[in-house]
C-alpha positions as CSV (number, residue, x, y, z in Angstrom):
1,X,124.6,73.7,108.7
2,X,123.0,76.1,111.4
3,X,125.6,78.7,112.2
4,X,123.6,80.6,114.7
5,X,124.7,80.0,118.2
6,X,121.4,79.1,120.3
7,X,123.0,80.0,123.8
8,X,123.4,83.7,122.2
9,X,120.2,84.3,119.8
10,X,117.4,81.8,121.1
11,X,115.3,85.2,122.7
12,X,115.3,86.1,118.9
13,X,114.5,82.7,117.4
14,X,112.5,82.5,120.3
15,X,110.1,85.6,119.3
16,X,110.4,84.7,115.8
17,X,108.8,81.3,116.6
18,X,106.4,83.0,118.2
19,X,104.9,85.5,116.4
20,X,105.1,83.8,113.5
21,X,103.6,80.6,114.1
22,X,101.8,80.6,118.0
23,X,100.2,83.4,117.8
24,X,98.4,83.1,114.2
25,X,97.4,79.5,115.5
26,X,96.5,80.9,118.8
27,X,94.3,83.4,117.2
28,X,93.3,80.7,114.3
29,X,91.3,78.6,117.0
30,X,90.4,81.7,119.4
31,X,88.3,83.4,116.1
32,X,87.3,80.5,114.0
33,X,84.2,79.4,116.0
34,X,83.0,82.8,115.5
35,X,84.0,83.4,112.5
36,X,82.2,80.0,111.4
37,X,78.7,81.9,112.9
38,X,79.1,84.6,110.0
39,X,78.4,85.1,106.7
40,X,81.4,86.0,104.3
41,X,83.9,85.9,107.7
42,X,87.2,84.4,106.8
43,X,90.6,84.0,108.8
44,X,93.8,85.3,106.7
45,X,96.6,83.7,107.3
46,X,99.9,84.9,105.4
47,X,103.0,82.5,104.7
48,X,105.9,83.1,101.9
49,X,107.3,81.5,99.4
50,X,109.7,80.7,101.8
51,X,107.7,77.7,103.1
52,X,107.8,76.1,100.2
53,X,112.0,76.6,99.2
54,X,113.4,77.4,102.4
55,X,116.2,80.4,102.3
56,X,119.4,78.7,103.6
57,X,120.5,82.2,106.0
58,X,116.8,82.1,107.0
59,X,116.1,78.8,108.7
60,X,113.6,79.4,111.5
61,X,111.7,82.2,109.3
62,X,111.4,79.4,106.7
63,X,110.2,76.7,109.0
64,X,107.9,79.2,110.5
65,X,106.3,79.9,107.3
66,X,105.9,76.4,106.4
67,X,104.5,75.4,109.8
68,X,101.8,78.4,109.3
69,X,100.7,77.2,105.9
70,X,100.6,73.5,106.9
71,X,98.0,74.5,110.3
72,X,96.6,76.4,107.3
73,X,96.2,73.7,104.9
74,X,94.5,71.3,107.9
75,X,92.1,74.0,108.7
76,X,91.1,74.3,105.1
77,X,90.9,70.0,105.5
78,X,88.7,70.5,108.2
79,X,86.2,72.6,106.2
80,X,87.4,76.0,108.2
81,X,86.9,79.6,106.5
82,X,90.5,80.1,106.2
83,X,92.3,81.3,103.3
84,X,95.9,81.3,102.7
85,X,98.1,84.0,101.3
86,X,101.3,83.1,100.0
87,X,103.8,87.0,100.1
88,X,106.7,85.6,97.6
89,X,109.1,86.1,99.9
């Protein structure tokens, strides 16, 4: 069950949402069509482990990560020059 108390910490979750998830995607579709335009250009996205086995005292840091490699994933679908990087943790 999620402990944290939303009325107290959601500025932090808040943040944490996005930097971690809007503004890789934001800067995902801002760069790709350049990116696609040059030679050996690639968008780096980095995830963790933790997108794939969420940590239980990190709940929004896990979803986070998961979201960023599944906009990730769909780019790579989509024949994008993205590559994801998987930190373990």
């Amino acid at each position: 069950m999620l402990k944290a108390n939303a009325n107290d910490n959601w500025s932090y979750y808040n943040n944490e949402i996005m930097v971690n998830v809007e503004a890789p995607i934001h800067l995902s579709m801002l760069f790709a069509p350049f990116f696609a335009k040059k030679e050996g250009a690639a968008i780096v996205n980095v995830t963790s482990g933790l997108a794939f086995t969420p940590l239980a005292i990190a709940p929004v840091y896990s979803a986070t990560k998961s979201a960023l490699h599944s906009f990730t994933m769909s780019l790579i679908l989509d024949e994008q020059k993205v590559l994801p990087m998987v930190a373990p943790f």
